[in-house]
LODRENTI-671364 format. One record per atom (N, C-alpha, C): residue in one letter; x, y, z. Coordinates in steps of 0.05 Angstrom, whole numbers, plus 5000, padded with zeros to 4 digits. Layout:
N
aXYZ
...
//
This chain:
333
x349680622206
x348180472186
x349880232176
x353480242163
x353980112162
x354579912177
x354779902200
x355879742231
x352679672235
x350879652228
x347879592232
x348179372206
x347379432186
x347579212168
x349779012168
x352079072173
x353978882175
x353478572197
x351878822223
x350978572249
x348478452244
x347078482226
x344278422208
x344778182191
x346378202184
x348577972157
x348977732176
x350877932191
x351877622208
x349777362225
x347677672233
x346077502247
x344277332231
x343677312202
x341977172177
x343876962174
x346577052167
x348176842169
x348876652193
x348976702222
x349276502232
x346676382244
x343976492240
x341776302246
x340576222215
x341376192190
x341475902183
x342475752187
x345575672195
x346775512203
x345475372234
x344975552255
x342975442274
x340775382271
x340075462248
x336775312237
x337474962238
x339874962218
x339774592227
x339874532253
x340374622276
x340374502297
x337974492307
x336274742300
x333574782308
x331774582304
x331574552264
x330474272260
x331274032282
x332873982286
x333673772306
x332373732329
x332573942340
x330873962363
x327773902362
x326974022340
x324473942339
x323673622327
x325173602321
x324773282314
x324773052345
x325173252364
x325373072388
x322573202402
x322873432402
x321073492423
x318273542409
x318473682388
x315773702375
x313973372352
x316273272346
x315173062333
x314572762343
x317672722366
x317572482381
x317272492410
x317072872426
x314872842439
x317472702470
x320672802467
x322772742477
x323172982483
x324172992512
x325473262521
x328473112525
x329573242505
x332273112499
x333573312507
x336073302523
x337073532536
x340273472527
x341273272507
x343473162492
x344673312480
x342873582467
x343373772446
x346873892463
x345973952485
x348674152493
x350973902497
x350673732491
x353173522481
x353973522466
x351973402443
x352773342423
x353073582397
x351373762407
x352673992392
x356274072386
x357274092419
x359874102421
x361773822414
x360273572407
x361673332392
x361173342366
x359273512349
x360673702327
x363173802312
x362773952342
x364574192329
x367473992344
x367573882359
x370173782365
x371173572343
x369573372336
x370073142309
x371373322281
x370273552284
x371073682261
x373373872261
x374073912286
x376274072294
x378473852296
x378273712306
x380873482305
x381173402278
x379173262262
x379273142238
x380473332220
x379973682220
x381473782196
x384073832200
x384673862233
x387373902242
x388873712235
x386973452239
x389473212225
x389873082193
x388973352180
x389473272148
x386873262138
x384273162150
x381673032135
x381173252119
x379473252106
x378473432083
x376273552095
x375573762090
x373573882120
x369773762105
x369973752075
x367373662078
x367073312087
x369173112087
x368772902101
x368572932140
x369973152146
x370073172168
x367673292181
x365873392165
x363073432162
x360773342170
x361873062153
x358972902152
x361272732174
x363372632186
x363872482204
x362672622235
x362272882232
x361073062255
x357272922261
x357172922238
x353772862233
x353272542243
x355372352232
x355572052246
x356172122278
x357872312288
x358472212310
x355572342331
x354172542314
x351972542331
x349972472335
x350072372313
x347872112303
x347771802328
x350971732327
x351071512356
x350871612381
x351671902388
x350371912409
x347972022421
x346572042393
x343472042409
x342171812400
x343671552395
x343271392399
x342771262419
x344971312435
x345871302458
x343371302478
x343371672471
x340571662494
x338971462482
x337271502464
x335871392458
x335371002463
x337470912465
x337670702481
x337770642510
x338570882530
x338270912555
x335170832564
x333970992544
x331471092552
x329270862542
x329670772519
x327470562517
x328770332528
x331670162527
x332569932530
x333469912561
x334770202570
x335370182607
x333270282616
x331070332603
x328270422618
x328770782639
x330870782633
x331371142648
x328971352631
x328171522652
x326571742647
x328671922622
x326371942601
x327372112585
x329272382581
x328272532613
x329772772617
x332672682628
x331772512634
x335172382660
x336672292633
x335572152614
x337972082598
x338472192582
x337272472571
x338672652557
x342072792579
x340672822609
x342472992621
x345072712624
x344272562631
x345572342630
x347872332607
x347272322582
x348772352559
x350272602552
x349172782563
x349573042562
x352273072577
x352672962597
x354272992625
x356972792607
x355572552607
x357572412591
x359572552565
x358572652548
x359672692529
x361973022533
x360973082559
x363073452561
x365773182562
x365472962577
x369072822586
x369572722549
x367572612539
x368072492514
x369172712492
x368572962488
x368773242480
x372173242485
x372173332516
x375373372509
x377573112509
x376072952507
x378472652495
x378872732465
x375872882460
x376472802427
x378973042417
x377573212432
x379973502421
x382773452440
x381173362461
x385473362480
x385973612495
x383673842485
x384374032506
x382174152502
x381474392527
x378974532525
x378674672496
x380074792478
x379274992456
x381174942434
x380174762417
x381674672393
x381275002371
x383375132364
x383775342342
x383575172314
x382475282288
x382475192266
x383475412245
x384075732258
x384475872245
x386075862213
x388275732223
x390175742196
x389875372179
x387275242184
x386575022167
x384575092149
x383774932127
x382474932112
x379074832117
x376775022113
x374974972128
x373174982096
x370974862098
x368774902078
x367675092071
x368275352090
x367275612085
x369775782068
x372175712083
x374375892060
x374775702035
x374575482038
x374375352008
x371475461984
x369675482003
x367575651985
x368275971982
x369776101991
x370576341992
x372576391969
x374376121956
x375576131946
x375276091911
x371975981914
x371375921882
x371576251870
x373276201843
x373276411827
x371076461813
x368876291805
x367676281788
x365276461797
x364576401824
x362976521835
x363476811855
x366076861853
x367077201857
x365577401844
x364277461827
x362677631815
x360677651827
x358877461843
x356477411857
x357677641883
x358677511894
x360877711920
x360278001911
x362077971893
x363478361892
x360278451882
x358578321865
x357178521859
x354578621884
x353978451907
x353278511933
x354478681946
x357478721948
x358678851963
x358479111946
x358979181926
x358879381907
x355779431908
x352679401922
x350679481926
x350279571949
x351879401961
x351079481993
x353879711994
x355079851985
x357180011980
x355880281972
x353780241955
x351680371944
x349680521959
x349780361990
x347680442008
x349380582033
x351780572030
x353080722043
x354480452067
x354680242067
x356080002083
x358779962066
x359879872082
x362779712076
x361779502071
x364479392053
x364079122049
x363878902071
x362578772067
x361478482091
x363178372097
x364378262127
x365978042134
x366077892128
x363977712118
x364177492095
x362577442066
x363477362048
x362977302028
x359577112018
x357177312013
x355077252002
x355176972002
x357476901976
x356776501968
x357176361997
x357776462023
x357976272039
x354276312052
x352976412053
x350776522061
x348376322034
x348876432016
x347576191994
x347775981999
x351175852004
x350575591999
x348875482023
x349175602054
x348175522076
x345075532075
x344575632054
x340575702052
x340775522033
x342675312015
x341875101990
x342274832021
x343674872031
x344074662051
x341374682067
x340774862076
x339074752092
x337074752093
x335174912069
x333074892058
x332574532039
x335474462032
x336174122026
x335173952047
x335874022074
x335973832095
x332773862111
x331374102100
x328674162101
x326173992093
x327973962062
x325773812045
x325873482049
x329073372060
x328773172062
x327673052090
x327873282114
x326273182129
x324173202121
x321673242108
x318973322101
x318173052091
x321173082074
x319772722057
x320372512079
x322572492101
x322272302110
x320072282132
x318572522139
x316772502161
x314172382149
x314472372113
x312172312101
x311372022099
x314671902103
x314471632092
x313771482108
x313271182108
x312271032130
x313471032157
x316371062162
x317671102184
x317571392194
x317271492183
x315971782198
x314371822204
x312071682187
x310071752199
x309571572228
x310171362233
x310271272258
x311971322279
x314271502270
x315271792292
x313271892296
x311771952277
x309472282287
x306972112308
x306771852298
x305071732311
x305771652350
x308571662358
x310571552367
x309771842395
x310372022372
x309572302386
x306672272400
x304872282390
x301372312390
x301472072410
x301671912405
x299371682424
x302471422421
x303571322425
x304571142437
x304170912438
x302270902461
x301170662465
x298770442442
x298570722424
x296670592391
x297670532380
x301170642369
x302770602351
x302570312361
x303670162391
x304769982396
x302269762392
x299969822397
x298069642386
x297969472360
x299569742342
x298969672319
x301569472314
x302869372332
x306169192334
x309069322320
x308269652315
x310769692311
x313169752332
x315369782323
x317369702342
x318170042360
x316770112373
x316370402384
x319970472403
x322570192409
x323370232418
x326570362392
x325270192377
x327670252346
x327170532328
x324770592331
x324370842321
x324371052336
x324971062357
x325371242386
x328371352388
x329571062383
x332471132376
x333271252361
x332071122333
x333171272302
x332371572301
x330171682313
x328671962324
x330672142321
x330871962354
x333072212376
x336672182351
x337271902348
x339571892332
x339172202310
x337472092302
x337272292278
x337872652289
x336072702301
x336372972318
x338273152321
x339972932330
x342472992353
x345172992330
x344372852304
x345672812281
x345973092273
x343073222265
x343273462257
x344573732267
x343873642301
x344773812313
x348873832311
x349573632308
x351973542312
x353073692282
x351373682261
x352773782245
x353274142246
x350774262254
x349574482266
x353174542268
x353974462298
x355674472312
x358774482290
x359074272273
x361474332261
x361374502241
x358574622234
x359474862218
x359375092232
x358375142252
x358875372270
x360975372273
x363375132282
x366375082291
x368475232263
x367175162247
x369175272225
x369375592211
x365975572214
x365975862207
x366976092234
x367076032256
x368376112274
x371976052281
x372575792271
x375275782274
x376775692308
x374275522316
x374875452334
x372875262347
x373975062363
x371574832377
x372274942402
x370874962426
x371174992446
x369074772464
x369774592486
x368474522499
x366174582513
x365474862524
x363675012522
x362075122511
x362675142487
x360075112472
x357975192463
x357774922468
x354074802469
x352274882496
x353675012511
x352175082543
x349475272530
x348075202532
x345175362527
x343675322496
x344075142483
x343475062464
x341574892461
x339974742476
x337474722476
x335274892477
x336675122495
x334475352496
x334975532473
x336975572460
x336475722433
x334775512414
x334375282419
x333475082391
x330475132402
x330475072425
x326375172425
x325375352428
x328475612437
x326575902421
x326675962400
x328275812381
x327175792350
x325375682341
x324175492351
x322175262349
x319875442350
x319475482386
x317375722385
x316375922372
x319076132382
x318176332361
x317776262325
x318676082306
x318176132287
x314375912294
x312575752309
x310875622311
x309075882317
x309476102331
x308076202336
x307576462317
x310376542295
x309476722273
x308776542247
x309576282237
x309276202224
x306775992219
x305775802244
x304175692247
x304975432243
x303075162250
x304374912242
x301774752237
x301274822211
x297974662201
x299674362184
x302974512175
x303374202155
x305974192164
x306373982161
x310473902164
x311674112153
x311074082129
x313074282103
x312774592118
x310874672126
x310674922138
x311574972165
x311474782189
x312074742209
x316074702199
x317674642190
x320474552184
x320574902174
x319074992162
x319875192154
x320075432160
x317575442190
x317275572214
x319775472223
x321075322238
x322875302248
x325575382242
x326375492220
x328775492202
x327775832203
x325976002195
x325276332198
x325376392230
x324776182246
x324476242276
x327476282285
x328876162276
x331876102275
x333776382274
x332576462247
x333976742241
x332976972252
x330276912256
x329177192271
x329977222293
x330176932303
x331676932341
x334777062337
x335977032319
x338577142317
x338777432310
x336977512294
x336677802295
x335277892318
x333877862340
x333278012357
x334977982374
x337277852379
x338877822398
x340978062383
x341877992362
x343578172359
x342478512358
x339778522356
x338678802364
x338878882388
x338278682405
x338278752439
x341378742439
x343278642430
x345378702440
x347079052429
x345479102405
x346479372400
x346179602429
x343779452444
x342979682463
x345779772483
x345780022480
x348680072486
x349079942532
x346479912541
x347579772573
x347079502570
x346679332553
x347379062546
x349678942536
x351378762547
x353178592533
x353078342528
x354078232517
x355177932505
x354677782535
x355277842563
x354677702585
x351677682589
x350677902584
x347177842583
x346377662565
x346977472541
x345977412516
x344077152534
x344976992563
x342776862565
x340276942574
x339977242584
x338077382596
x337177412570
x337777502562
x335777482529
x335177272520
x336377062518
x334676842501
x332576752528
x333676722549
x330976672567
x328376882570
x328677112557
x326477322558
x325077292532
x327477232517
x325277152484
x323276912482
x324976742501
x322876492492
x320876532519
x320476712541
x317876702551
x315676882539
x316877072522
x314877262511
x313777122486
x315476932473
x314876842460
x312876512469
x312376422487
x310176262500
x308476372514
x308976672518
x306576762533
x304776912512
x306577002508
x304277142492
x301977072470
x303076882455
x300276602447
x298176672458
x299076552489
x295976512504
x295576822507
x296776932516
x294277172527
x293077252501
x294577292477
x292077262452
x290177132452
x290376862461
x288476632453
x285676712476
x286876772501
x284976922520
x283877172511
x284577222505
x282777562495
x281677522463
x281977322449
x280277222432
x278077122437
x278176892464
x276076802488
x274176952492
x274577202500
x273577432517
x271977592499
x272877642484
x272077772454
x269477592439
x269677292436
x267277102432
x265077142447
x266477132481
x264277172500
x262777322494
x264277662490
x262177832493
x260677842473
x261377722444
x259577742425
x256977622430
x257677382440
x255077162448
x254077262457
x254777452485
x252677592510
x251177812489
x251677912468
x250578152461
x248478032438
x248677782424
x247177692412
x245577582428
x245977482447
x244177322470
x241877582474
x243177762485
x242278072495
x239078142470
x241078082445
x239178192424
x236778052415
x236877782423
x234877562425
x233377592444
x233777622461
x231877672487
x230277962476
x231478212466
x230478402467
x227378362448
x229078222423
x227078252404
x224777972406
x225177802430
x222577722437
x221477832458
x222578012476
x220678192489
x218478372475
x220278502449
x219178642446
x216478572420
x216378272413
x215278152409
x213178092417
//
């Protein structure tokens, strides 16, 4: 029980933090309608900007948001391949993608930058006194239920749900405002937006920029709360961002922005708790974890439809039996 809740924690705790990357993703593929395949780049130019920058003195929350600039230019990047060099969208994500593993280890200098014994935003939050009472009195409940105390400290779990429920609301407002909404338009129809003379090649950029921003930050807080950047990564990180995407679209639904961002951020955590359930299964390991996320996200696109088909089927037969009952009662008429 206790070794169950403990892997329950972790897994709430590290898919909010992959919730921001998730948002990200969907800001490419669900809103601007981009199969951006940059994520497994620039995720790991994250966590590397932020692994060098605290190793060399920076202060880890400037080294933060310098993670979020540096992924911000390179999905710029793509994003300029693709509308200004005219390359197919998929090619210049992989394109960028390819580019940035050599750009990755220039920035760190070697495959696996350690952060263990620096100062990270998570042990600096670990360290407020003020908010130690919040801590102990969680751990002293869940103590109550028969668990040990948690590997990490509650306020780091709060503040990551004030962060990114923050970064929630401000995408909502910016999808609301005039330049978002001609992302969303950007997405839908294209060729109307451009009718209408807006500039479809500048907001394509700023899109994907933006995305790849989030994702990038994604990336340096995973790096810290782990205590390490590694060049590798980001290998499969597009497919965890759209089986978060999915699965939370398909339990949560997507009738509004605000609810659709917010599907995506629950899809996030739930994808992290079923992974870490399937990995309790005692003939699964940590080597299987991509056979699982590739099995979650097809059950999670298939199964939609075969609902949606047997809802079909279910209409049909109603019709045939009302049809049935119309005919009867003018026969018998």
């Amino acid at each position: 029980m206790s070794g169950m809740l403990i892997s329950m924690f972790g897994a709430v705790e590290s898919g909010i933090i992959y919730a921001i990357m998730a948002l990200g993703v969907y800001l490419t593929f669900r809103v601007l309608d981009f199969p951006d395949l940059t994520v497994d780049g620039s995720f790991v130019t994250g966590a590397a900007v932020v692994g060098i920058s605290i190793v060399n003195g920076i202060p880890p929350i400037v080294a933060t948001v310098l993670a979020l600039i540096a992924g911000f230019v390179a999905g710029c990047f793509t994003g300029l391949l693709h509308t200004k060099g005219k390359v197919n969208a998929l090619l210049s994500g992989i394109l960028m993608m390819t580019a940035l593993y050599s750009i990755n280890l220039r920035i760190m200098e070697q495959p696996t930058l350690s952060m263990l014994n620096e100062p990270t935003v998570f042990n600096q939050l670990e360290s407020i006194e003020a908010i130690g009472g919040i801590d102990s009195f969680f751990n002293g409940l869940l103590s109550m239920l028969g668990a040990e105390q948690l590997p990490a400290t509650w306020v780091i779990v709060l503040a990551m749900i004030v962060v990114t429920l923050l970064i929630k609301l401000l995408t909502d407002f910016y999808l609301k405002t005039e330049v978002g909404l001609a992302l969303r338009a950007i997405g839908d129809n294209k060729k109307m937006i451009r009718s209408l003379s807006a500039n479809t090649d500048s907001l394509t950029i700023v899109g994907v920029g933006l995305s790849n921003g989030l994702v990038a930050l994604s990336g340096g807080l995973v790096a810290q709360l782990g205590g390490f950047a590694d060049v590798n990564m980001g290998i499969g990180m597009i497919v965890i961002g759209l089986a978060s995407v999915i699965i939370g679209e398909a339990l949560f639904g997507t009738k509004t922005i605000r609810r659709a961002t917010l599907a995506v951020i629950g899809g996030a955590i739930i994808y992290r708790i079923i992974v870490t359930l399937a990995l309790e299964v005692e003939f699964l390991d940590t080597g299987d974890m991509k056979l699982i996320t590739a099995l979650i996200v097809i059950v999670a696109l298939v199964t939609p439809k075969i609902l949606q088909v047997q809802k079909e089927k279910k209409r049909r037969i109603q019709k045939r039996k009302q049809l049935d009952r119309q005919i009867r009662g003018q026969n018998s008429a």
